[in-house]
NUMI-558403 format. One record per residue: residue number from 1; chain; x, z, y of N, C-alpha, C, O in turn. Coordinates in Angstrom, 1 decimal, always signed. Atoms other than C-alpha are relative to their C-alpha. Layout:
// residues N
n NUM | chain A | n_c1 X | n_c3 Z | n_c2 Y | ca_c1 X | ca_c3 Z | ca_c2 Y | c_c1 X | c_c3 Z | c_c2 Y | o_c1 X | o_c3 Z | o_c2 Y
...
// end
This chain:
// residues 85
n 1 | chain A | n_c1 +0.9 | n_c3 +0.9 | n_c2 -0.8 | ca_c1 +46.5 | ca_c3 +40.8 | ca_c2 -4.4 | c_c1 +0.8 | c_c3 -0.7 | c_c2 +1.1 | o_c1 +0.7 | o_c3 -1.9 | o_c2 +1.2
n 2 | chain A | n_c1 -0.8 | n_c3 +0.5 | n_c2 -1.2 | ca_c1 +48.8 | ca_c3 +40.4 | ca_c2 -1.4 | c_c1 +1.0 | c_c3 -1.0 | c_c2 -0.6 | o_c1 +1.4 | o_c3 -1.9 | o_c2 +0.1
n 3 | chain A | n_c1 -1.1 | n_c3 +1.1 | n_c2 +0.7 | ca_c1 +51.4 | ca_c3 +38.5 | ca_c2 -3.8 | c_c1 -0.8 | c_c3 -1.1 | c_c2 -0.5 | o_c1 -0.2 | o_c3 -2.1 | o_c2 -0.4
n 4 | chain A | n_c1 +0.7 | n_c3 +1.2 | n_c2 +0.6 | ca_c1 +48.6 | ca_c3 +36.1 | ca_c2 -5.5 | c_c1 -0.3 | c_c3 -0.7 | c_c2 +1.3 | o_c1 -0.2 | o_c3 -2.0 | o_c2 +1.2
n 5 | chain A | n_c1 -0.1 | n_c3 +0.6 | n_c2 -1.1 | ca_c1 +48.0 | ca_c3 +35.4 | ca_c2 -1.5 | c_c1 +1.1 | c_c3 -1.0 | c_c2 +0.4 | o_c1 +1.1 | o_c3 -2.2 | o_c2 +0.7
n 6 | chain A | n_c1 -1.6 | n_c3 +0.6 | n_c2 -0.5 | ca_c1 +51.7 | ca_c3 +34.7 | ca_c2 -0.8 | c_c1 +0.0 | c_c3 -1.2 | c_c2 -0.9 | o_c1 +0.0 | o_c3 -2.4 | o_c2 -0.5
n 7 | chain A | n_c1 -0.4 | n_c3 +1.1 | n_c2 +1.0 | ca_c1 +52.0 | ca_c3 +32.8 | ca_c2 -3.8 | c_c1 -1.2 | c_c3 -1.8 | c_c2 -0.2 | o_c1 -0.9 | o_c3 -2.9 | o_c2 -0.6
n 8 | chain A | n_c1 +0.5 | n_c3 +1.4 | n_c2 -0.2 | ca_c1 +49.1 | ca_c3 +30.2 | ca_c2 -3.2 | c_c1 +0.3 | c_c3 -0.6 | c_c2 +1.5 | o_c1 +0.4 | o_c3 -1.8 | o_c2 +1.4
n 9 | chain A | n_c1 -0.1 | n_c3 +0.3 | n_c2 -0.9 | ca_c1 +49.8 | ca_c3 +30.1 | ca_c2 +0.6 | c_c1 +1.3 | c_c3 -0.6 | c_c2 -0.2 | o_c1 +1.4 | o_c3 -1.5 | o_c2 +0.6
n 10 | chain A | n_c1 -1.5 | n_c3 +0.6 | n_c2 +0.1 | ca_c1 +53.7 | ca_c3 +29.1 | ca_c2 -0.4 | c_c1 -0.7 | c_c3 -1.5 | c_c2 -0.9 | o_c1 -0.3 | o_c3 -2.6 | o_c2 -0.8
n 11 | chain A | n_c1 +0.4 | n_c3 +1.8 | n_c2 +1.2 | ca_c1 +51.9 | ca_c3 +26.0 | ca_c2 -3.0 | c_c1 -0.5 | c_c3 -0.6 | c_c2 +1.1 | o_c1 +0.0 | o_c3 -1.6 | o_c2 +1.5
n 12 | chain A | n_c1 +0.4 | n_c3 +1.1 | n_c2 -0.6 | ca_c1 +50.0 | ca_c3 +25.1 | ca_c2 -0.4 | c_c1 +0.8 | c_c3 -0.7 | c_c2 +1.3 | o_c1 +0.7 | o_c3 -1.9 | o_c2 +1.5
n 13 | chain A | n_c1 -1.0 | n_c3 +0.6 | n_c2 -0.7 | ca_c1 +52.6 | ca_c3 +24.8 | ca_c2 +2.5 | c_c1 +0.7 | c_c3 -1.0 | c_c2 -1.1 | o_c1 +0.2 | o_c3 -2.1 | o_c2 -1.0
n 14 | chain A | n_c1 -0.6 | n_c3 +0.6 | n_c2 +1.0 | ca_c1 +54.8 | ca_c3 +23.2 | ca_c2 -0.3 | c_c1 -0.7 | c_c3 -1.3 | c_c2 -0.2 | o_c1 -0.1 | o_c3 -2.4 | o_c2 +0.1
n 15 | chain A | n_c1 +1.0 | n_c3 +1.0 | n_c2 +0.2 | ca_c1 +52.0 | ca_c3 +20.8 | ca_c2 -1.1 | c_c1 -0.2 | c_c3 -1.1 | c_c2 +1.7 | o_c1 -0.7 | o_c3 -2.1 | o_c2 +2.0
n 16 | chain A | n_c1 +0.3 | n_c3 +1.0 | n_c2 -1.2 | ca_c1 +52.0 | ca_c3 +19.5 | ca_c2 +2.3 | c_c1 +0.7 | c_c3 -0.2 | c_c2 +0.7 | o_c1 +0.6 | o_c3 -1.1 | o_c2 +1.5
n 17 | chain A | n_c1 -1.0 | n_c3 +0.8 | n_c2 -0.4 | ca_c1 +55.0 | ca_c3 +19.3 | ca_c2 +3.2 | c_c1 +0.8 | c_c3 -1.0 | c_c2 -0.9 | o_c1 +1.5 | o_c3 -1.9 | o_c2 -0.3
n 18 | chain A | n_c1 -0.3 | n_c3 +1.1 | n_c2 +1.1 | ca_c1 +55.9 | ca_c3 +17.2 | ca_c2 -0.6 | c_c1 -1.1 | c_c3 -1.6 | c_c2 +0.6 | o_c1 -0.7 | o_c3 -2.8 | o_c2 +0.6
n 19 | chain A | n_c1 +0.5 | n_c3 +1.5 | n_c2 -0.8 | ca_c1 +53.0 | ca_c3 +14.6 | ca_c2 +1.2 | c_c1 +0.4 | c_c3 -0.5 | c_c2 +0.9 | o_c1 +0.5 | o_c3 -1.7 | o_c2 +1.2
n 20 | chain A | n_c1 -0.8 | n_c3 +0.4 | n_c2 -1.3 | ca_c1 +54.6 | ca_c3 +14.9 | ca_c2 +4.3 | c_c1 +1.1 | c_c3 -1.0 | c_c2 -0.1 | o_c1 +1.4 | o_c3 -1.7 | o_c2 +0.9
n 21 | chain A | n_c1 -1.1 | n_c3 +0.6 | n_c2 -0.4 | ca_c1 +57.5 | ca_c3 +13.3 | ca_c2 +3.5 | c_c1 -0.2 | c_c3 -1.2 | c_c2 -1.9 | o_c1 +0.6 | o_c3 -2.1 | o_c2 -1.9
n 22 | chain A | n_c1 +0.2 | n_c3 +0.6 | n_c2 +0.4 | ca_c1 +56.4 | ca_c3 +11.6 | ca_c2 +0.4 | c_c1 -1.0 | c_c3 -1.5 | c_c2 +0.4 | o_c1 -0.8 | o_c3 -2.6 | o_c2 -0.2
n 23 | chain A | n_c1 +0.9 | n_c3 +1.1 | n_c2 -0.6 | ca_c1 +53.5 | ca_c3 +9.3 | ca_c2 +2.4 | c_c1 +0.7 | c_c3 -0.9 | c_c2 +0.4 | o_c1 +0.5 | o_c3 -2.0 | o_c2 -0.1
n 24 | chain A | n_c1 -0.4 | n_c3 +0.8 | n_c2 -0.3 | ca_c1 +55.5 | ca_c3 +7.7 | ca_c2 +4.1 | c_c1 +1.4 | c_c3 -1.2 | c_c2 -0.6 | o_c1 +1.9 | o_c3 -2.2 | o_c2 +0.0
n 25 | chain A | n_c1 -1.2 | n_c3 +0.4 | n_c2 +1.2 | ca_c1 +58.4 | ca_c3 +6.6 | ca_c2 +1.2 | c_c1 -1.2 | c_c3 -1.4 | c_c2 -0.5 | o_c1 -1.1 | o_c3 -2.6 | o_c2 -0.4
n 26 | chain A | n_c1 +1.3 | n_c3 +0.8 | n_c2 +0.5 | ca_c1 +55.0 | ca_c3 +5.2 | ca_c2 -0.5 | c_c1 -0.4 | c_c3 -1.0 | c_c2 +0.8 | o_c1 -0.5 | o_c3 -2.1 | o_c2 +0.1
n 27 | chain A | n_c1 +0.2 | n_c3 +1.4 | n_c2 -1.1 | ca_c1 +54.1 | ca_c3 +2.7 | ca_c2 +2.6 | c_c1 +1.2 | c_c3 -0.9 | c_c2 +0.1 | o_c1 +1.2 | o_c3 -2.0 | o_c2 +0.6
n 28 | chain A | n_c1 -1.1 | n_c3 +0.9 | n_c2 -0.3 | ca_c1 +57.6 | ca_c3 +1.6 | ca_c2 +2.2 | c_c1 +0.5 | c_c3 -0.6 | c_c2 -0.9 | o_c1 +1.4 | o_c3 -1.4 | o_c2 -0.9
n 29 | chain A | n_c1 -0.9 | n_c3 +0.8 | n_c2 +1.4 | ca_c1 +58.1 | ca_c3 +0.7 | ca_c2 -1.1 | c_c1 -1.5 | c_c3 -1.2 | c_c2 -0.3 | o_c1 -1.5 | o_c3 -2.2 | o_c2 -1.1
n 30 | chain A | n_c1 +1.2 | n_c3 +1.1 | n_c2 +0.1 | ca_c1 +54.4 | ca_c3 -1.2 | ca_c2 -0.8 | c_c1 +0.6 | c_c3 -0.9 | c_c2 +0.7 | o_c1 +0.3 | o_c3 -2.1 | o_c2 +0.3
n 31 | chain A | n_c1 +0.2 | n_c3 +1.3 | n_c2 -0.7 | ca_c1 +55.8 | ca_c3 -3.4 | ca_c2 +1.6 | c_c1 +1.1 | c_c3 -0.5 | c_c2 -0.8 | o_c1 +1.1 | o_c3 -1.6 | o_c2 -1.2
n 32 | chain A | n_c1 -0.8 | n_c3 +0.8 | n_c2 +0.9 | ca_c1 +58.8 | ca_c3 -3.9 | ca_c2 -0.4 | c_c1 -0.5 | c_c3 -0.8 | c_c2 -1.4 | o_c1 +0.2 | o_c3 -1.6 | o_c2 -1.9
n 33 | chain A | n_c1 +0.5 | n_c3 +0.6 | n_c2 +1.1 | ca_c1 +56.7 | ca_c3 -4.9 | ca_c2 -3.2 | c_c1 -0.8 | c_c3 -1.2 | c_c2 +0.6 | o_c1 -0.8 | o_c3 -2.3 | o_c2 +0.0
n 34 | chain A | n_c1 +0.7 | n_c3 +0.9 | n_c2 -0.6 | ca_c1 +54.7 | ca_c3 -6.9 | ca_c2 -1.2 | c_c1 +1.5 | c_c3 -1.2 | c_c2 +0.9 | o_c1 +1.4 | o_c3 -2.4 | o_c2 +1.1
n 35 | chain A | n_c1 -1.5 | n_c3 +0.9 | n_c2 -0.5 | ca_c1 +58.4 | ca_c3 -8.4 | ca_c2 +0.5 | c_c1 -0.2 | c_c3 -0.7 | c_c2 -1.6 | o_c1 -1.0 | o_c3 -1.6 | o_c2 -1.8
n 36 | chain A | n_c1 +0.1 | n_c3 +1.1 | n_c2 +0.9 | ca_c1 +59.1 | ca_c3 -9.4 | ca_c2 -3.1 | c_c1 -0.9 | c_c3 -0.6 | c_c2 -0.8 | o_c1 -0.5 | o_c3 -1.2 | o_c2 -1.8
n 37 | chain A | n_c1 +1.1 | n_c3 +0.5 | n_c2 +0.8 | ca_c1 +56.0 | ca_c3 -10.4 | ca_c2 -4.4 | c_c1 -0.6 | c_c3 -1.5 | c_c2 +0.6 | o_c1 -0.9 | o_c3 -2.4 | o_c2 -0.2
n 38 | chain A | n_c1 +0.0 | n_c3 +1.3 | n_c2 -0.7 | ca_c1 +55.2 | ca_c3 -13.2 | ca_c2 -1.5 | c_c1 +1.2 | c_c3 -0.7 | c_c2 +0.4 | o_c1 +1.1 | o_c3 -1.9 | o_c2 +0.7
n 39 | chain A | n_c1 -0.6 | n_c3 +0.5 | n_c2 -0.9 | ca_c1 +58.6 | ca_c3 -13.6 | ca_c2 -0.2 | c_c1 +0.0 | c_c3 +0.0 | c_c2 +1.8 | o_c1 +0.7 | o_c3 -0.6 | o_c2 +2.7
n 40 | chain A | n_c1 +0.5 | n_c3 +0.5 | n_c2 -1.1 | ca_c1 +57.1 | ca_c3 -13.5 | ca_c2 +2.9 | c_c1 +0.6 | c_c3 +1.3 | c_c2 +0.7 | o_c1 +0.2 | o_c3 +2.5 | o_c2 +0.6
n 41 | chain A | n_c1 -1.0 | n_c3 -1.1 | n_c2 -0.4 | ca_c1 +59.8 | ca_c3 -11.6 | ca_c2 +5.0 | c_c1 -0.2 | c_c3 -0.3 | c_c2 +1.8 | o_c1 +0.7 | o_c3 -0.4 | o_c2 +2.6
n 42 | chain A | n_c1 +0.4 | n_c3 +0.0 | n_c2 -1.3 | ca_c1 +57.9 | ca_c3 -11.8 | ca_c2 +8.3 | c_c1 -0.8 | c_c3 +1.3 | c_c2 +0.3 | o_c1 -1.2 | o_c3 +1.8 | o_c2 +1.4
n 43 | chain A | n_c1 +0.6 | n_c3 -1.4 | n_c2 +0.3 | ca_c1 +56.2 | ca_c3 -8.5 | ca_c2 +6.7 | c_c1 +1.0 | c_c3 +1.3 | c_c2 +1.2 | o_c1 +2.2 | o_c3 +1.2 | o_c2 +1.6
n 44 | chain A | n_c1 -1.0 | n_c3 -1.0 | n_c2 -1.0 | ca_c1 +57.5 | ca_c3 -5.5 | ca_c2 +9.0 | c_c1 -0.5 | c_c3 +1.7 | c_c2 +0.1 | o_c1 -1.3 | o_c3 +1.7 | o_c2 +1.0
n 45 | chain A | n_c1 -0.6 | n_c3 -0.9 | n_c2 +0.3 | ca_c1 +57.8 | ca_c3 -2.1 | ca_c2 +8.4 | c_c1 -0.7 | c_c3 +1.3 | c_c2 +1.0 | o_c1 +0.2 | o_c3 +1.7 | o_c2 +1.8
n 46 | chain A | n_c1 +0.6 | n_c3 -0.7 | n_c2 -1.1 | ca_c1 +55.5 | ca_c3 +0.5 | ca_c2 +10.7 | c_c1 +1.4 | c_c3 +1.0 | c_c2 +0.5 | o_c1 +2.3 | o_c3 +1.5 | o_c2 -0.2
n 47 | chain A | n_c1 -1.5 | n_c3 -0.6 | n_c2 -0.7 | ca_c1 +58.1 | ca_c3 +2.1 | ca_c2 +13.0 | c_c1 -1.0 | c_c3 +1.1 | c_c2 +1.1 | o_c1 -0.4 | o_c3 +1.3 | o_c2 +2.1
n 48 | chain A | n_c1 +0.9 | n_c3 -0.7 | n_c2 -1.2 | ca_c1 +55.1 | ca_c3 +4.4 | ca_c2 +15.2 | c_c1 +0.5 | c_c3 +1.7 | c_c2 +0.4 | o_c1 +0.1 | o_c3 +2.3 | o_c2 +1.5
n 49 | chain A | n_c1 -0.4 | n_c3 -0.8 | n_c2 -0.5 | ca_c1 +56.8 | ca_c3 +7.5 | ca_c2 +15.1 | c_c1 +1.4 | c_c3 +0.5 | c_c2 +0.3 | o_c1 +2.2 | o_c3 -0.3 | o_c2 +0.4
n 50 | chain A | n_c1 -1.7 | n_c3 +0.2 | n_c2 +0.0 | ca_c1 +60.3 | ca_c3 +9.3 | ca_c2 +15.6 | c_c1 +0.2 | c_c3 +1.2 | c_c2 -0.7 | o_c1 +0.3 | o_c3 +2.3 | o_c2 -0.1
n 51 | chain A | n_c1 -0.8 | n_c3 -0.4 | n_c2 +0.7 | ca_c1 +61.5 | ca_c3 +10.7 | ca_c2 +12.7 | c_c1 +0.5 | c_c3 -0.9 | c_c2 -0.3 | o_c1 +0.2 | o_c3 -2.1 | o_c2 -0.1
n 52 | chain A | n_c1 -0.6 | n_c3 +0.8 | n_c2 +1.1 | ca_c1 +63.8 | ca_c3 +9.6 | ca_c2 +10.2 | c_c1 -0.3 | c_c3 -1.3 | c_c2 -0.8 | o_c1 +0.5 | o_c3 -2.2 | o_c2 -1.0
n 53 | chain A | n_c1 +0.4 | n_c3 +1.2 | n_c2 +0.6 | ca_c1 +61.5 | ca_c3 +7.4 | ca_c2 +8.3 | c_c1 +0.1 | c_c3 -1.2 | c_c2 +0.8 | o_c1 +0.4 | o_c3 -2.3 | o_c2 +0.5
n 54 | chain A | n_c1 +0.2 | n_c3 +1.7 | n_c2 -1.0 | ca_c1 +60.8 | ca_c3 +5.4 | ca_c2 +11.7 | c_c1 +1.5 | c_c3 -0.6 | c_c2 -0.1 | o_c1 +1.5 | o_c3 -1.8 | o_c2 +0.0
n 55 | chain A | n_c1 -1.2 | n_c3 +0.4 | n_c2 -0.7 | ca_c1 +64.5 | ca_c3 +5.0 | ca_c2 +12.1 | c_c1 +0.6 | c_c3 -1.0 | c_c2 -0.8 | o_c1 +1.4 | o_c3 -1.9 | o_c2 -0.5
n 56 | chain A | n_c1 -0.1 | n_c3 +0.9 | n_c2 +1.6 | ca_c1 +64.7 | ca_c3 +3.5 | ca_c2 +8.5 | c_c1 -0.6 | c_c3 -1.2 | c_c2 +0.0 | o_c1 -0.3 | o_c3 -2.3 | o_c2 -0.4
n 57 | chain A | n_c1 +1.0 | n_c3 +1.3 | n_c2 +0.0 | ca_c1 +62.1 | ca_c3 +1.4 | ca_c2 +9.1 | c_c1 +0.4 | c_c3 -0.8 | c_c2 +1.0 | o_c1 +0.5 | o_c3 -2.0 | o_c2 +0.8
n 58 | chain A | n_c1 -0.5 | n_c3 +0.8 | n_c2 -1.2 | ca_c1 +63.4 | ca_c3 +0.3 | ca_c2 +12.4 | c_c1 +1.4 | c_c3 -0.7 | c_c2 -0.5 | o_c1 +1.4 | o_c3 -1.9 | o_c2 -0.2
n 59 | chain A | n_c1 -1.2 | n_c3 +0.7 | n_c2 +0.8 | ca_c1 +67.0 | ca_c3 -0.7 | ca_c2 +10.4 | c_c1 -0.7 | c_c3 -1.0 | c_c2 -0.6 | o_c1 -0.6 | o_c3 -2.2 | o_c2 -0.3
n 60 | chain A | n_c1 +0.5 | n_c3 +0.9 | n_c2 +1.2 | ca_c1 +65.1 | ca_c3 -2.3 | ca_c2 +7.7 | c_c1 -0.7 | c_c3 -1.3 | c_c2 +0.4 | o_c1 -0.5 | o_c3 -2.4 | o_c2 -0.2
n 61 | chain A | n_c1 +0.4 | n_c3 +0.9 | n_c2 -0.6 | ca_c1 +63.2 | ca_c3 -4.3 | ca_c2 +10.0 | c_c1 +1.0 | c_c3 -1.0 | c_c2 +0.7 | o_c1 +0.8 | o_c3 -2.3 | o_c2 +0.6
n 62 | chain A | n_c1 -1.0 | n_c3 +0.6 | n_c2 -0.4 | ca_c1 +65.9 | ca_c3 -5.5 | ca_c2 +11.6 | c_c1 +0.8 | c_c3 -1.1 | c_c2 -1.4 | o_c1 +1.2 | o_c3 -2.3 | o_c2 -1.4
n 63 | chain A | n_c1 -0.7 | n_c3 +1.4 | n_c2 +1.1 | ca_c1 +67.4 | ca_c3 -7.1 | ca_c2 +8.3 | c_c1 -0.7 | c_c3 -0.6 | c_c2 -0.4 | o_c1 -0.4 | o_c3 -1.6 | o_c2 -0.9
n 64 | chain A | n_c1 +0.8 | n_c3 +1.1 | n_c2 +0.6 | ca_c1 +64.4 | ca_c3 -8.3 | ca_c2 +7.4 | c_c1 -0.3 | c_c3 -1.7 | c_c2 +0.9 | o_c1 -0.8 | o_c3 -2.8 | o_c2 +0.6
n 65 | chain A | n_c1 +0.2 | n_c3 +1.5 | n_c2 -0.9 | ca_c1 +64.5 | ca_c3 -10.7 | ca_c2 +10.8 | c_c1 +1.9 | c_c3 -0.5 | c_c2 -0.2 | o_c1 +2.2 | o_c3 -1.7 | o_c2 +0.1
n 66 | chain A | n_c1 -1.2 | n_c3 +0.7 | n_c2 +0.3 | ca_c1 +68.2 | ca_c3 -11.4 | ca_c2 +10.0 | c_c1 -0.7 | c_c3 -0.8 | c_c2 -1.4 | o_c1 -1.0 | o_c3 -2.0 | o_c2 -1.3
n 67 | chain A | n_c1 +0.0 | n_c3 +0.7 | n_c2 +0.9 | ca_c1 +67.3 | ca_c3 -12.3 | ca_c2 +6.6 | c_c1 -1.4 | c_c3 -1.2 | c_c2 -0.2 | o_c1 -1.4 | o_c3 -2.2 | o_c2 -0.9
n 68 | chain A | n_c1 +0.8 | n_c3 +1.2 | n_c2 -0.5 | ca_c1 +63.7 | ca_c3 -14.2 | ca_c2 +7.9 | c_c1 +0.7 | c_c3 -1.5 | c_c2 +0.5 | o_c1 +0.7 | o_c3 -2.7 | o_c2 +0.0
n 69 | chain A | n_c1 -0.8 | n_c3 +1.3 | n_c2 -1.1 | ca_c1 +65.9 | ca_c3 -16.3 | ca_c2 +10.7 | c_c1 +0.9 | c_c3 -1.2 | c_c2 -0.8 | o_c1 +1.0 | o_c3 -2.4 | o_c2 -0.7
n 70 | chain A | n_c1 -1.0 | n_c3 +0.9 | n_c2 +0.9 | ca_c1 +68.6 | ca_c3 -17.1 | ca_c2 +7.9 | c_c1 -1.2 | c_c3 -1.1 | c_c2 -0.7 | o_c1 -1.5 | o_c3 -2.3 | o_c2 -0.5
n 71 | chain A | n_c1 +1.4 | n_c3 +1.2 | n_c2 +0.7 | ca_c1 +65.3 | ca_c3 -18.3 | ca_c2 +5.5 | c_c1 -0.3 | c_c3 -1.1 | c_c2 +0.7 | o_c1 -0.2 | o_c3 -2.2 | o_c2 +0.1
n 72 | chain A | n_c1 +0.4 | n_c3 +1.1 | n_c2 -0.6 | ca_c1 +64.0 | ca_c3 -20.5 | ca_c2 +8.3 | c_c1 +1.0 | c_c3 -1.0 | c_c2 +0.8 | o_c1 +0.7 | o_c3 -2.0 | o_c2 +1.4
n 73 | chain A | n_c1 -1.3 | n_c3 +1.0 | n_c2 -0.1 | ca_c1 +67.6 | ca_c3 -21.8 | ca_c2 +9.0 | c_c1 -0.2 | c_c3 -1.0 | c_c2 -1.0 | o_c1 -0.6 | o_c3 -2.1 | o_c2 -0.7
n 74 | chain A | n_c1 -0.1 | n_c3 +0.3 | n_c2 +1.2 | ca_c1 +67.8 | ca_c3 -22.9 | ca_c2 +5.5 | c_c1 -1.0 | c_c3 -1.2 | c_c2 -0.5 | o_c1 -0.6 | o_c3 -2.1 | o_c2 -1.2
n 75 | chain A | n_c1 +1.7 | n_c3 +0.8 | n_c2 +0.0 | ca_c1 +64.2 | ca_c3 -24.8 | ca_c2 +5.4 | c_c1 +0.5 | c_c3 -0.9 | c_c2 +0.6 | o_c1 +0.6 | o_c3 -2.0 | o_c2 +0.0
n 76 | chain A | n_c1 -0.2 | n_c3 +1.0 | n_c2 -0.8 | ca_c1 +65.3 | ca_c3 -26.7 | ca_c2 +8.3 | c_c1 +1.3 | c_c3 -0.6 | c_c2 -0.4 | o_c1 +1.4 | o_c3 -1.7 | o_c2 +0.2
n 77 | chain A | n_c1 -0.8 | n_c3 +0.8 | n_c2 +0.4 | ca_c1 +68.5 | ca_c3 -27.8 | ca_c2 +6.8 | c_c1 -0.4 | c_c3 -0.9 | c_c2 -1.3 | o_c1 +0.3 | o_c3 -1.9 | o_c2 -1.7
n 78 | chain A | n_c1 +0.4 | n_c3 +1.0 | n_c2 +1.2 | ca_c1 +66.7 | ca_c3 -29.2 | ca_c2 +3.7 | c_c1 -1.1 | c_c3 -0.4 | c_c2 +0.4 | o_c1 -1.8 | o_c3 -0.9 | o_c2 -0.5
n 79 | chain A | n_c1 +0.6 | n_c3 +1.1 | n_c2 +0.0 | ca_c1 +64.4 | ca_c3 -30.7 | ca_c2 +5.6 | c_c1 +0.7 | c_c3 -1.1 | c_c2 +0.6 | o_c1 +0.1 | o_c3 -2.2 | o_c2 +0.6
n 80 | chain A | n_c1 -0.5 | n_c3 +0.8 | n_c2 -0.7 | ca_c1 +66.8 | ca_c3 -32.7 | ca_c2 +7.6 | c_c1 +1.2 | c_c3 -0.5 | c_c2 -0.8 | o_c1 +1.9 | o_c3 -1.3 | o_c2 -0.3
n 81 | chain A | n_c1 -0.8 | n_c3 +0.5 | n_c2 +1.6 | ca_c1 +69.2 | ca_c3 -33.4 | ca_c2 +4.2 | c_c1 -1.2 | c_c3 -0.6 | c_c2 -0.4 | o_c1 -0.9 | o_c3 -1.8 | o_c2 -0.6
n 82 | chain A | n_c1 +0.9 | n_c3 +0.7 | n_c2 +0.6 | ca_c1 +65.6 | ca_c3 -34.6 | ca_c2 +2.8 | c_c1 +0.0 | c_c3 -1.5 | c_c2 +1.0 | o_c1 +0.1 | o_c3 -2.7 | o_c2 +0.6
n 83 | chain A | n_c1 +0.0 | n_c3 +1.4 | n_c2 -0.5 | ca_c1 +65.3 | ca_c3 -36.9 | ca_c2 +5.5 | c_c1 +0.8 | c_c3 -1.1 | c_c2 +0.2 | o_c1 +0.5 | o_c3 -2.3 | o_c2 +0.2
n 84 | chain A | n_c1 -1.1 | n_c3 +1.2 | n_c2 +0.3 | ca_c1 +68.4 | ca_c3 -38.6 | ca_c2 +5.5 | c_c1 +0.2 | c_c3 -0.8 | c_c2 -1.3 | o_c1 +0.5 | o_c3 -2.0 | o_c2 -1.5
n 85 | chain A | n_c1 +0.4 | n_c3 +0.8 | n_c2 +1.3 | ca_c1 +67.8 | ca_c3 -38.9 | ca_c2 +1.8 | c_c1 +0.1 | c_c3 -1.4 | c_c2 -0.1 | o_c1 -0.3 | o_c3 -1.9 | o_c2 -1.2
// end
């Protein structure tokens, strides 16, 4: 009896800590899907707490405004090659 105890109380710790660290993987690959699905790299990356994930997310964000700033470099040089046209 005391082992069928152990043994569900071990699934269920297990079980919550596999969401614990799975939940937040899952929010991050939506926004990447949603990155390449619009393009729209003004999307940003929830950073609210301090673990690891935030810290990922805080890098990731960061290239996504390098790689925004570059995008909207880029725009503005074809629109000003358009206009000289």
């Amino acid at each position: 009896m005391v082992f069928i105890l152990l043994v569900i109380g071990a699934i269920l710790i297990q079980s919550f800590f596999a969401q614990q660290i799975t939940f937040p993987i899952q929010k991050e690959i939506q926004a990447f899907e949603q990155i390449k699905r619009t393009q729209d790299y003004s999307i940003r990356l929830e950073t609210n707490q301090k673990d690891e994930f935030s810290k990922l997310a805080i890098s990731i964000n960061e290239l996504l405004d390098y790689i925004e700033k570059e995008k909207n470099r880029d725009q503005e040089k074809q629109k000003i090659l358009q206009a000289q046209a």
